[in-house]
C-alpha positions as CSV (number, residue, x, y, z in Angstrom):
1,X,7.0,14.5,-25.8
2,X,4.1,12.0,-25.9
3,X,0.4,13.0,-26.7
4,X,-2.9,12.3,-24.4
5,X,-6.4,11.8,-26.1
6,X,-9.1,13.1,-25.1
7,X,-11.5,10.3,-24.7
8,X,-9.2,8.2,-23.2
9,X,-10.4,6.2,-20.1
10,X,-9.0,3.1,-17.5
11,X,-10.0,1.6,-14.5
12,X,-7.3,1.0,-12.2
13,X,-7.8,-1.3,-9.2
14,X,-5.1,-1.8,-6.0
15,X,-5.1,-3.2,-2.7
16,X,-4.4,-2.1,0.7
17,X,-1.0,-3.3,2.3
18,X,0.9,-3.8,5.8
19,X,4.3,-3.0,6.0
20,X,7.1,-4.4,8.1
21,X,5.2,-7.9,9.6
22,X,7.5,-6.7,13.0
23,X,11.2,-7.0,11.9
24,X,10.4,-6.3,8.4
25,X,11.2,-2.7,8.7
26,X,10.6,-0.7,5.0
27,X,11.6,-3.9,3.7
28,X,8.6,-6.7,3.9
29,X,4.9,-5.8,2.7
30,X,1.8,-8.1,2.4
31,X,-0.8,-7.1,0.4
32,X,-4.3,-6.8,1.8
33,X,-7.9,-7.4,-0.5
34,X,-9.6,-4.0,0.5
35,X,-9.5,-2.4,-3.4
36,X,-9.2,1.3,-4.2
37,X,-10.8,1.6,-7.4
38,X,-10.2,4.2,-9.6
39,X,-11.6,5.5,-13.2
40,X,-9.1,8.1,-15.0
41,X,-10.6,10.3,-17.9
42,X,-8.7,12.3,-20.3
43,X,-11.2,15.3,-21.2
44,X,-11.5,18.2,-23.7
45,X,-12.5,20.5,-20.8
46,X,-9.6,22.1,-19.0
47,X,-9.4,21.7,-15.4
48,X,-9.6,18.4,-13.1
49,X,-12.8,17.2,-11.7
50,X,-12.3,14.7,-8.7
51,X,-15.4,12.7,-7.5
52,X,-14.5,10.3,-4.4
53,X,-16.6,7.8,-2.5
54,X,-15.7,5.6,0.9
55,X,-13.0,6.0,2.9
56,X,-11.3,9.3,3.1
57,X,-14.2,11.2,1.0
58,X,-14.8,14.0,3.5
59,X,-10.7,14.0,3.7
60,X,-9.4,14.0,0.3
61,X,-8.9,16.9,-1.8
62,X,-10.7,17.6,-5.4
63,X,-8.3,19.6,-7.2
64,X,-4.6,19.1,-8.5
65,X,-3.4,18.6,-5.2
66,X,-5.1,15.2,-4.8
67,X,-2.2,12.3,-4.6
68,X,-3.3,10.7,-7.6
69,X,-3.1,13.9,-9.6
70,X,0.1,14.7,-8.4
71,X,1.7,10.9,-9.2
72,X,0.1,11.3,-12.5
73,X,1.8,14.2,-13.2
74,X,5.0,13.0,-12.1
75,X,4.5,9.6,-13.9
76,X,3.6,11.3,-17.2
77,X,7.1,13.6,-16.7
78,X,9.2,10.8,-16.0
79,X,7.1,9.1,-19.2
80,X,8.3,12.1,-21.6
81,X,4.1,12.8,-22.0
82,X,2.8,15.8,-22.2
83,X,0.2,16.7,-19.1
84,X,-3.4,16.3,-20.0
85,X,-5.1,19.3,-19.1
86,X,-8.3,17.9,-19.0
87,X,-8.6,15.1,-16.3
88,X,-11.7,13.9,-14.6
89,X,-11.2,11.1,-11.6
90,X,-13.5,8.7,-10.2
91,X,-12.4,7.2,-6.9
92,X,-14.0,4.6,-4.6
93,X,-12.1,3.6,-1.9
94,X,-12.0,0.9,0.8
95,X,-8.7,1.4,1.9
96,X,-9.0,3.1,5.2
97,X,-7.1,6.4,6.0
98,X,-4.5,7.3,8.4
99,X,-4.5,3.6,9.6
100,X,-1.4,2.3,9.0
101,X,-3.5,0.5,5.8
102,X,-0.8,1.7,3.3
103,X,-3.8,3.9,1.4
104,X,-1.0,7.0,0.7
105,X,0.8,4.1,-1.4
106,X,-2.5,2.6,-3.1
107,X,-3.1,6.4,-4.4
108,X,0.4,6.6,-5.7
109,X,0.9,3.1,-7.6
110,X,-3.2,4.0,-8.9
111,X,-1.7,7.3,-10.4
112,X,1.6,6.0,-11.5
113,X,-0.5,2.9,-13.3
114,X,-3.0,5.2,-14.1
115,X,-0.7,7.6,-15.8
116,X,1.0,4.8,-18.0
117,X,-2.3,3.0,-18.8
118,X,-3.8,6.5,-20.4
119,X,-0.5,7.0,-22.3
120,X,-0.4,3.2,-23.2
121,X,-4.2,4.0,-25.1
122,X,-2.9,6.7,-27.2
123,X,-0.3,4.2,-28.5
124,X,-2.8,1.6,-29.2
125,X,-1.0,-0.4,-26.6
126,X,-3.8,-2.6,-24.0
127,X,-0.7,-4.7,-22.5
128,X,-0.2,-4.6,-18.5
129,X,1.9,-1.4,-17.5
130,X,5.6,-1.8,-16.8
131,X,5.3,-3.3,-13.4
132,X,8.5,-2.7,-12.8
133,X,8.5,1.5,-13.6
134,X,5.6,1.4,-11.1
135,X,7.6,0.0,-8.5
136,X,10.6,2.2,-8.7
137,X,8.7,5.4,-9.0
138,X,6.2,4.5,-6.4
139,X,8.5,3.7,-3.6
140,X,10.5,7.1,-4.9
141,X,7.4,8.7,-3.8
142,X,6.7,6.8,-1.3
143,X,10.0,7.1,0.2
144,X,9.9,3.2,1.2
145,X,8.8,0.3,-0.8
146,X,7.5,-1.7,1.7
147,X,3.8,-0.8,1.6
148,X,3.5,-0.1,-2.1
149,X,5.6,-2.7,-3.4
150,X,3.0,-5.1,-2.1
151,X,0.3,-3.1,-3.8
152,X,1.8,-3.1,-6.9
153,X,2.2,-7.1,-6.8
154,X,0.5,-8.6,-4.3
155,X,1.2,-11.4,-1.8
156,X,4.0,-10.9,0.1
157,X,6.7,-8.7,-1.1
158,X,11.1,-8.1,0.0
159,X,12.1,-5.1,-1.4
160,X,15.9,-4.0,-1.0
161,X,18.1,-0.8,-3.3
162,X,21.9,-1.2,-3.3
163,X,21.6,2.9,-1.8
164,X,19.0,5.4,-0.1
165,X,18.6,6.9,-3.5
166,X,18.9,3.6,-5.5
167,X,16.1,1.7,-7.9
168,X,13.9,-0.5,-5.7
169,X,14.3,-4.4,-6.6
170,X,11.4,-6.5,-5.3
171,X,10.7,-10.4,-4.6
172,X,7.4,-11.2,-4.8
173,X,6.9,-14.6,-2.2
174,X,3.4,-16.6,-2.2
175,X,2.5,-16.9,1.5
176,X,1.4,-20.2,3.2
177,X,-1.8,-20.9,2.5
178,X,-2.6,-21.7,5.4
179,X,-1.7,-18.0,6.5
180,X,-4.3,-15.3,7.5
181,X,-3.9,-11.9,8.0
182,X,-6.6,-10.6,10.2
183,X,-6.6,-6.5,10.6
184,X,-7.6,-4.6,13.6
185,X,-8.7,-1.1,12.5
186,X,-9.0,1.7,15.3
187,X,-11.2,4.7,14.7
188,X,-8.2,7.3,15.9
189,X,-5.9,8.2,12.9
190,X,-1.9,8.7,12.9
191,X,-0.2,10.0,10.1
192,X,2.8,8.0,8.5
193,X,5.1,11.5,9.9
194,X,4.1,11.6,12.6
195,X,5.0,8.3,13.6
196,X,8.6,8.0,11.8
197,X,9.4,11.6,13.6
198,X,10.0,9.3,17.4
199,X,12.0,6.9,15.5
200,X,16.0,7.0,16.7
201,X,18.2,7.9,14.5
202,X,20.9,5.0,15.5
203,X,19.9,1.3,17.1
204,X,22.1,-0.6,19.2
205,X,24.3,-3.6,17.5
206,X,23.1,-6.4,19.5
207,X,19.6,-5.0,18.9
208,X,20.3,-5.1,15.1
209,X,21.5,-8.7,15.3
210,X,18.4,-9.5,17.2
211,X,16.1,-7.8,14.6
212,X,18.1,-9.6,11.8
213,X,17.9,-13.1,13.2
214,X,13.4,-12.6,13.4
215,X,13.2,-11.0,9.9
216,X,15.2,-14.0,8.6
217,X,12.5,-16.4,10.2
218,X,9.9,-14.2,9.2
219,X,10.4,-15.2,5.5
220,X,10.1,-18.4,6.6
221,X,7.2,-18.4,8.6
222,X,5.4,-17.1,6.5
223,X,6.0,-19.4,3.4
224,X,6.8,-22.3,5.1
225,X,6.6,-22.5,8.5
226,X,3.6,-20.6,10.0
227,X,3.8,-22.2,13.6
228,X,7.2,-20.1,13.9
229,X,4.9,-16.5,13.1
230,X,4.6,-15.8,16.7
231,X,8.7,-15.8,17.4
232,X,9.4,-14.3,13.9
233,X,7.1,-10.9,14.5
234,X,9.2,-10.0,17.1
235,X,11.2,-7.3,16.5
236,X,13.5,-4.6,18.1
237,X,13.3,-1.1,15.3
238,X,11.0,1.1,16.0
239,X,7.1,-0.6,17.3
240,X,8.8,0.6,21.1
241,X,9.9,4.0,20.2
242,X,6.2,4.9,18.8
243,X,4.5,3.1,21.8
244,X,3.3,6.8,23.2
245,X,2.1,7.6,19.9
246,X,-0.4,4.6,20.0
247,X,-0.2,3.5,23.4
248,X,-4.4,2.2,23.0
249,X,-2.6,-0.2,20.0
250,X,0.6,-1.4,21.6
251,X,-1.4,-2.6,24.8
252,X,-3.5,-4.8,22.0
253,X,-0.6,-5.8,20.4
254,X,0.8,-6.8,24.0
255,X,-2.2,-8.6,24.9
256,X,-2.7,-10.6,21.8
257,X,0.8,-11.9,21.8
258,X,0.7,-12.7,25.6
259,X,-2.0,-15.0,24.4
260,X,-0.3,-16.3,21.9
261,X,-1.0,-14.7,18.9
262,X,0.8,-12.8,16.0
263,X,0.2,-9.4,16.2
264,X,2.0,-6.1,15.3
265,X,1.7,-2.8,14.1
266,X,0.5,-2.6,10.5
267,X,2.9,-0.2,8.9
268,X,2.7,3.2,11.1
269,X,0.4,1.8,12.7
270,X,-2.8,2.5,14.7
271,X,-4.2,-0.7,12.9
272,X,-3.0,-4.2,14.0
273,X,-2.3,-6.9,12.1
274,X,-3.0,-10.4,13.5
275,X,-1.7,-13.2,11.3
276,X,-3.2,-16.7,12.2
277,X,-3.8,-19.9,11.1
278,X,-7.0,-20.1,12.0
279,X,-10.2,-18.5,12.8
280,X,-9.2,-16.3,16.0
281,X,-11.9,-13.9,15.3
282,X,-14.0,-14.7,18.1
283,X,-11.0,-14.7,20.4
284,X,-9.3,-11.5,19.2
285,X,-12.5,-8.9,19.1
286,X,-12.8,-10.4,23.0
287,X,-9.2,-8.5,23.5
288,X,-10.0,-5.6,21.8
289,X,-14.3,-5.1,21.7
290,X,-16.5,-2.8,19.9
291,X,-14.0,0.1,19.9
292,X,-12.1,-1.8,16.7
293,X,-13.2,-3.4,13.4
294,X,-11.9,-6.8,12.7
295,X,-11.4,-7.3,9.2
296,X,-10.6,-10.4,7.3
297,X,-9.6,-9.1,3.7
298,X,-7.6,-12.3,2.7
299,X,-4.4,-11.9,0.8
300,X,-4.6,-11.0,-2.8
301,X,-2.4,-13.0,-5.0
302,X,-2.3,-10.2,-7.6
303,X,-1.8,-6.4,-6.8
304,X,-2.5,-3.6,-9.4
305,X,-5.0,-4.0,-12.1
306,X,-5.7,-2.0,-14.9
307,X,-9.0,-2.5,-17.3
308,X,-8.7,-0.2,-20.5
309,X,-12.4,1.1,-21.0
310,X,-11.4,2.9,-24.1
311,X,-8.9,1.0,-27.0
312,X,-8.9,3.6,-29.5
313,X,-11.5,4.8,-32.4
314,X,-13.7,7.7,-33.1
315,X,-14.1,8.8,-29.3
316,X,-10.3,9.9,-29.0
317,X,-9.5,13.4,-29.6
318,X,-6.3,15.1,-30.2
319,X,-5.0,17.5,-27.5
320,X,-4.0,20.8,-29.0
């Protein structure tokens, strides 16, 4: 087994994410620049100590139970490192929760980033963490790579496994640049359960072919052909079957694409995702009015970020 120092510290930075674009069911993710920042501490003191600020403060738990915690653990077992029993968090969030936002798969990739970065410091190692460990382990986690595959690399992300239990493979894509993804954030929550327990459990064939045919322009319209993004975020999986379990969201998303506009759920939704060409801020809070927040985050072109605040030296302690 690997050792942890006590002393050690990183700064770990990810963005928020959208899942499935429409058609792009647990397959297509776009990352989103609202940053969940995160300082991990290896200390002598036994115990963790969990201080969070923004979004989800009042929510989250301090103790061992937080999702970072637990990834880290997980990480540092699949790692073959020894658990630190001295850990001290520092969280500030944007990413909001229970949105449809993606922020259970920011926490994961921060722990599993986090977890390798510490371990990385004890080996005198300040490289980038295996991007691609982070991937697989987070969409294990996850249970679907869509949301955290774009957190981990930014852009727009297609991530596919040869079987339900198979490594996750992932194609990052650069979006047009004319593209923006503009994000319409509800106060109500819904949790990522809830809203996958109304999905069928079998789809008609011609509804399949259907999806298939948008999800192949999707890719498309999105890198290279953004006045096709209306007709490619159409889509046939699952944004009907969860229409009761945000019926205020669906009537927006109706709305904004009677008009004319690309909008969907983002991920599990309540939040909507808009994606434009051009400023349709003005137009879209008319739709939806004081009730939501419009956000325009931009589209990061890098995901996960690590800054190693300790490299080694006189402040690192050995475990016992």
């Amino acid at each position: 087994m690997g050792e942890l120092l006590a002393g050690s510290s990183v700064q770990v930075r990810v963005p928020a994410s959208s899942a499935n674009l429409g058609p792009g069911f647990d397959s297509v993710g776009l990352a989103l620049g609202l940053w969940d920042t995160c300082v991990a501490t290896i200390t002598d003191e036994p115990g963790v100590q969990i201080d969070v600020e923004g979004e989800g403060a009042d929510e989250v738990p301090r103790d061992a139970s937080h999702l970072v915690v637990r990834t880290m653990l997980r990480a540092w077992e699949e790692l073959g490192v020894q658990p630190a029993s001295g850990l001290h968090l520092q969280c500030r969030n944007e990413v909001p929760h229970g949105r449809g936002l993606g922020s259970s798969a920011t926490a994961i990739v921060t722990g599993v980033v986090a977890a390798q970065a510490l371990h990385d410091v004890c080996r005198g190692v300040t490289d980038q963490p295996d991007l691609t460990f982070t991937n697989d382990l987070a969409a294990q986690l996850e249970g679907h790579p869509d949301n955290s595959s774009a957190s981990v690399y930014g852009g727009l992300t297609l991530s596919w496994s040869d079987s339900p239990d198979g490594g996750t493979q992932t194609l990052r894509l650069q979006p047009h640049p004319e593209v923006r993804a503009l994000v319409l954030v509800p106060g109500a929550q819904l949790s990522t359960a809830k809203a996958r327990s109304v999905l069928p459990t079998h789809i008609r064939h011609g509804d399949a072919a259907l999806n298939s045919a948008r999800a192949a322009l999707l890719v498309q319209a999105m890198t290279s052909h953004p006045a096709y993004l209306l007709a490619a975020t159409r889509e046939w999986l699952h944004q009907e079957a969860r229409r009761e379990s945000f019926v205020a969201s669906m009537a927006v998303v109706d709305s904004l694409r009677s008009n004319g506009h690309a909008a969907v759920i983002s991920g599990a939704g309540p939040s909507v995702l808009v994606l434009t060409t051009r400023d349709h801020s003005a137009d879209i809070t008319a739709h939806v009015g004081d009730a939501w927040r419009v956000l325009d985050p931009g589209v990061p072109a890098t995901g996960a970020q690590v800054r190693h605040l300790t490299h080694g030296g006189d402040n690192l302690r050995r475990l016992d």
